[in-house]
C-alpha positions as CSV (number, residue, x, y, z in Angstrom):
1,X,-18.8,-23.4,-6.0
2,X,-16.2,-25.5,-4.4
3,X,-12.5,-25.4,-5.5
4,X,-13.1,-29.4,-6.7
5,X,-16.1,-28.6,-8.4
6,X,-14.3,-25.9,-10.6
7,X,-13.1,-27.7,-14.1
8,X,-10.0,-25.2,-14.3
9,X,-8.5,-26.3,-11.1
10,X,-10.1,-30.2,-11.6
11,X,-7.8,-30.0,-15.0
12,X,-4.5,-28.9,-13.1
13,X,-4.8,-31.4,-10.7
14,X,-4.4,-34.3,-13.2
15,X,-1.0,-35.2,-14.8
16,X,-3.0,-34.4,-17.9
17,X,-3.7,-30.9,-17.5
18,X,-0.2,-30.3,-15.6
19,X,1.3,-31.8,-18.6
20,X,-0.9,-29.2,-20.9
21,X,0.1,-26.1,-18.7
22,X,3.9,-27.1,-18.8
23,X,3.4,-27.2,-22.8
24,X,1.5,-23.9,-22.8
25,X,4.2,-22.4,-20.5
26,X,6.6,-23.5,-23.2
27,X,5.0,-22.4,-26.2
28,X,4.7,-18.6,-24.4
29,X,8.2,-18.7,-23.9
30,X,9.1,-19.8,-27.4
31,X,6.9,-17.3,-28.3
32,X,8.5,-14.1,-26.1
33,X,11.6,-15.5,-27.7
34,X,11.1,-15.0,-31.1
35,X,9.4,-11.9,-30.8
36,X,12.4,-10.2,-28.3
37,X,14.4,-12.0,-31.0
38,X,13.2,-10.3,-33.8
39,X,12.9,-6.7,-32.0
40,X,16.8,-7.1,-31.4
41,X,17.5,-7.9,-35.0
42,X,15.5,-4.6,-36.0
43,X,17.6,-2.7,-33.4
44,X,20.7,-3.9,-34.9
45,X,20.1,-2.8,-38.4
46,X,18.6,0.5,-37.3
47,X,21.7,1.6,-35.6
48,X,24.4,-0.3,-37.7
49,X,22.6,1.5,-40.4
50,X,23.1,4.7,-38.9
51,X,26.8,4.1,-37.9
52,X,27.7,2.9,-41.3
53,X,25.2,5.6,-43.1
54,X,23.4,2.7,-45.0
55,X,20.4,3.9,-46.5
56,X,17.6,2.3,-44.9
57,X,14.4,1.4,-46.5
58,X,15.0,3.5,-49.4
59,X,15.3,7.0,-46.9
């Protein structure tokens, strides 16, 4: 199978398909983001928590 003949690479090489990997690219970004977001905001309250001896979740 030639390069051309594979949709994958067909779809990349239109301003279509560039335009849909650029928004997927996004969207994963966005995504890693919120999620290292999040993880820091746990990380916070676990050790403000501890420096302030909150009780934390009840324990």
């Amino acid at each position: 199978m030639k390069q051309s003949e594979d949709p994958i690479q067909a779809q990349a090489n239109t301003a279509e398909g560039k335009k849909n990997s650029l928004k997927a690219g996004r969207v994963g970004i966005a995504l890693i983001a919120i999620v290292g977001g999040v993880a820091f905001l746990l990380y916070l309250l676990i050790v403000l928590s501890g420096v302030l001896d909150l009780p934390l979740f009840g324990v």
